[in-house]
NULO-314147 format. One record per residue (C-alpha): x negated, y negated, z negated. Coordinates in steps of 0.1 Angstrom, whole numbers, padded with zeros to 4 digits, always signed. Example, Ala and Ser with C-alpha at 12.3 -4.5 7.8 and 13.67 -1.06 7.14 Angstrom:
# NULO-314147
-0123+0045-0078-0137+0011-0071
END
This chain:
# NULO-314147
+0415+0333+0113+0386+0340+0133+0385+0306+0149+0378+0297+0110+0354+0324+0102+0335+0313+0133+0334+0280+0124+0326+0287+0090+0292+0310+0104+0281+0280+0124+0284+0252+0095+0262+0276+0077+0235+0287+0104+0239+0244+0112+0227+0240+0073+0197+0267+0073+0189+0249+0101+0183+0215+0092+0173+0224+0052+0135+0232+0063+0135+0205+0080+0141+0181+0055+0118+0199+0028+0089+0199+0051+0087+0160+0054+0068+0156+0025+0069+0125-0001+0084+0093+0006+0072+0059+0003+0066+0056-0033+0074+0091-0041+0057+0117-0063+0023+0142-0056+0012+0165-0077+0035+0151-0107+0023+0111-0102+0040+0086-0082+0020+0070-0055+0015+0028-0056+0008+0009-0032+0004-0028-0036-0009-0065-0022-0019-0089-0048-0037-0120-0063-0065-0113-0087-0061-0129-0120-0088-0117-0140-0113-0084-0140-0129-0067-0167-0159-0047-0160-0169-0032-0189-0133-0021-0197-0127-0009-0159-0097-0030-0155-0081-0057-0129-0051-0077-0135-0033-0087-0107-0003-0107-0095+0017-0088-0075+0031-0104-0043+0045-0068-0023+0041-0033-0024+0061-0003-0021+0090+0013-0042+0073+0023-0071+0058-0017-0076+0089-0033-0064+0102-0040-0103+0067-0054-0107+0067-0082-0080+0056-0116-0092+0043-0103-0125+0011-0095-0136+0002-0059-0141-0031-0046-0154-0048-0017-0135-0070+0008-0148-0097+0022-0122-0107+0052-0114-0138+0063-0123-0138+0081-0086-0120+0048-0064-0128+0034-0036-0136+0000-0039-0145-0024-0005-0149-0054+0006-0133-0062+0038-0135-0100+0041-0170-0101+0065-0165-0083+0103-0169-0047+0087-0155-0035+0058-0187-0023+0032-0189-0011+0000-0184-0034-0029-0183-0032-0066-0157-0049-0093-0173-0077-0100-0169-0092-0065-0131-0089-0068-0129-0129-0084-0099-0146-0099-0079-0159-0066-0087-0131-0044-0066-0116-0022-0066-0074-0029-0043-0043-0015-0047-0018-0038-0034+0021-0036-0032+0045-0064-0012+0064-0086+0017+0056-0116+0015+0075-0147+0049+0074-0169+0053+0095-0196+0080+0094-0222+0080+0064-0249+0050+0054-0236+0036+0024-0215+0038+0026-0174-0001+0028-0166-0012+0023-0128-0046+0035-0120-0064+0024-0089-0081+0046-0069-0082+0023-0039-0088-0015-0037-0099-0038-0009-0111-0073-0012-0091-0088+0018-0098-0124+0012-0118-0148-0011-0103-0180-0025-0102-0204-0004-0137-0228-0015-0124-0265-0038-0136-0295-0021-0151-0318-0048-0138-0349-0049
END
């Protein structure tokens, strides 16, 4: 019997040890902060709208949260506070949305609002240009 009770206090102390542990690593890939899940995807731009504040986007990877979305085209809304750059010269500079053209080759990073009965919406509040389509020769 106190073979068992000894064993049973060290299961135990073994558990209280190892439960901060797991607690205190934070979000996963694709996991929630502050109530929103975190995106992060690579893409194709399709079209942009810059009056509306929108990109749409084919996605070709990203993490957990876009992994049901890979292939389609999404529509992202941008934060009024994102970073936008262009990292297609030798350093990466500020851009704006209008440089992002159909063909272009973005990552973007934000955050997934779902609520209930309503439509996923992803808003950007990071997006790099990483490469511009490649020029048509004319012919």
């Amino acid at each position: 019997m106190k073979k068992f009770s000894a064993l049973i206090v060290l299961v135990v102390l073994a558990a209280l040890a190892v439960a901060p542990l797991a607690l205190a690593k934070g979000p996963a890939e694709g996991g929630k902060s502050k109530g929103k899940a975190k995106f992060e995807l690579n893409a194709v731009v399709v079209s942009t709208d810059v009056a509306a504040n929108t990109i749409t986007v084919k996605v070709t990877s990203g993490n957990k949260a876009v992994k049901a979305y890979r292939g389609k085209e999404i529509t992202l809304s941008i934060a009024a506070d994102a970073k936008i750059q262009d990292a297609t010269g030798e350093k990466c500079a500020s851009t704006t949305l209008s440089a992002f053209v159909a063909g272009a080759k973005v990552h973007i990073g934000g955050t997934v609002q779902a609520k209930k009965d309503s439509p996923v919406v992803f808003v950007a509040k990071k997006l790099i240009l990483k490469a511009l389509p490649a020029a048509e020769t004319a012919q």
